[in-house]
N, C-alpha and C positions, 0 to 999 in steps of 0.2 A: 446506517449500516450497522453501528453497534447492538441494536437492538436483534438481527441477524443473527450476530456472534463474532461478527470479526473486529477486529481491535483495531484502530486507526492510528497512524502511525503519523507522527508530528502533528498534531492535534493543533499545537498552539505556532506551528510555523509561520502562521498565515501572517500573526501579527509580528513573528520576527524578522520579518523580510526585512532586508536592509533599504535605505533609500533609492540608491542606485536600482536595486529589481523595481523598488514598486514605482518608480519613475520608467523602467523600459516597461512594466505591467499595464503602465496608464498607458503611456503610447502605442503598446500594442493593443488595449481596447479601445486604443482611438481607431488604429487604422487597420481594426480587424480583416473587415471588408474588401481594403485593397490589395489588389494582387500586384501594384508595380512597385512596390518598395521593397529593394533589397538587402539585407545587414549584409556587410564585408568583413566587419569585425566585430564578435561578437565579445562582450564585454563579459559577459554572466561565467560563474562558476557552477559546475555540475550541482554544488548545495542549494546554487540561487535560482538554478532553472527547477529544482524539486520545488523550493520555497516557492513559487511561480505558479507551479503545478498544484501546489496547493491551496495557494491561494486562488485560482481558477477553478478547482475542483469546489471549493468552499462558496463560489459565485452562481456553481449548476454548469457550469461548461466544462462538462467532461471531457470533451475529443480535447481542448485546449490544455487539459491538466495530463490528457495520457502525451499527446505531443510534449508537453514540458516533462515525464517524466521519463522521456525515451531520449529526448536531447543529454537528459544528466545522466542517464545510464550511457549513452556513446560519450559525452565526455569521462566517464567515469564508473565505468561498467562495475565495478566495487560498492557503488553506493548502495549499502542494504536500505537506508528507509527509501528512496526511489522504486528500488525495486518491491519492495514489500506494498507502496502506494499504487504502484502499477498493478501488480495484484487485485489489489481491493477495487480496484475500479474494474478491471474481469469479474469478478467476484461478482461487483455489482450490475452487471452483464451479466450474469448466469454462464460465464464464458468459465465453467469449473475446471475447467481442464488446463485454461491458461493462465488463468490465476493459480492455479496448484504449482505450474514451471515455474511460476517466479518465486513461489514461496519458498521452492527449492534450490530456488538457484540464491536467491537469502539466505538462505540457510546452509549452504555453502561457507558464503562469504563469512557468517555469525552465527556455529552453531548456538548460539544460545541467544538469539534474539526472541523474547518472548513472544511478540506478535506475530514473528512469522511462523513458529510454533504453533502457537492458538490456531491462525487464520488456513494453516496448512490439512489440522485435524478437521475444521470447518468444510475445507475443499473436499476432503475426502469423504467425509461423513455426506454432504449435498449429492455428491455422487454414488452413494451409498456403497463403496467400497472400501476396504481396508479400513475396515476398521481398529483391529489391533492396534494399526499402526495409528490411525487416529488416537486413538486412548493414551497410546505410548508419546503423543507427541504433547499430548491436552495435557496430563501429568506433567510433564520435564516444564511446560509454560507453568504450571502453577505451584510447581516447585522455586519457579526463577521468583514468580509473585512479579511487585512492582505495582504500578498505581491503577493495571485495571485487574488487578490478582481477582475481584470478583465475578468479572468479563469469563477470564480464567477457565476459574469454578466452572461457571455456566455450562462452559463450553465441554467440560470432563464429562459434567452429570449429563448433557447433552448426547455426548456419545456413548458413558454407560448404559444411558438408556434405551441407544439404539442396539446396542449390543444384545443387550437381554432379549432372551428368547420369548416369542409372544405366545 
């Protein structure tokens, strides 16, 4: 997806997972299949259901990574990288419209989270609307910088160039 333009968010989650998730991770790709098994109490924290989500989205199992990242958003409807993961998996769905709500609604909660920044100008520019506001948002990301500041870039010259009159 980077190659796209949108910036991935917890990159390296997959391997921070704690033992406890990736012990319920394993069990849950044991018993994907079944449908009689029911959790009563669920042990996971909204950070461990993203970390989950991530590490499923990192496996090719999307629908299991967007489920993990809507579990940790009802626990914790604040958590910007969840939501900004949820995004990108819209994103990666061409679903631009609803990967744009979450970038927004991240962006809420962090105005200054760099990715949801970049990944929000990305939405808009695929839509090819508002662009201003793209520019305006691709800037502020690559003002914050950080470790994909060239991602960033990309994404500015990406939409100056859409800008320009042909």
């Amino acid at each position: 997806m980077e190659g796209r333009g949108l910036a991935r968010a917890d990159r390296g989650a997959a391997s921070a997972v704690n033992a406890r998730a990736l012990a319920v991770a394993l069990l849950a790709a044991t018993i994907a299949g079944c449908s009689h098994i029911v959790v009563l109490n669920d042990p996971l924290t909204a950070a461990e259901h993203n970390d989950l989500g991530v590490a499923y989205e990192a496996a090719g199992k999307r629908d299991l990574a967007m489920r993990e990242y809507r579990v940790a958003l009802k626990r914790d409807p604040r958590l910007v990288r969840a939501r900004v993961n949820l995004g990108n998996l819209e994103a990666a769905a061409e679903r631009w419209h609803e990967a744009e709500d979450n970038y927004r609604r991240a962006l809420r909660e962090s105005p200054a989270d760099a990715d949801a920044l970049n990944n929000l100008a990305v939405a808009l520019m695929r839509q090819g609307r508002s662009l201003a506001e793209a520019e305006s948002l691709a800037t502020r990301a690559t003002e914050l910088g950080g470790e994909r500041d060239s991602l960033y870039r990309a994404t500015l010259a990406e939409v100056q160039a859409a800008r320009r009159p042909r």
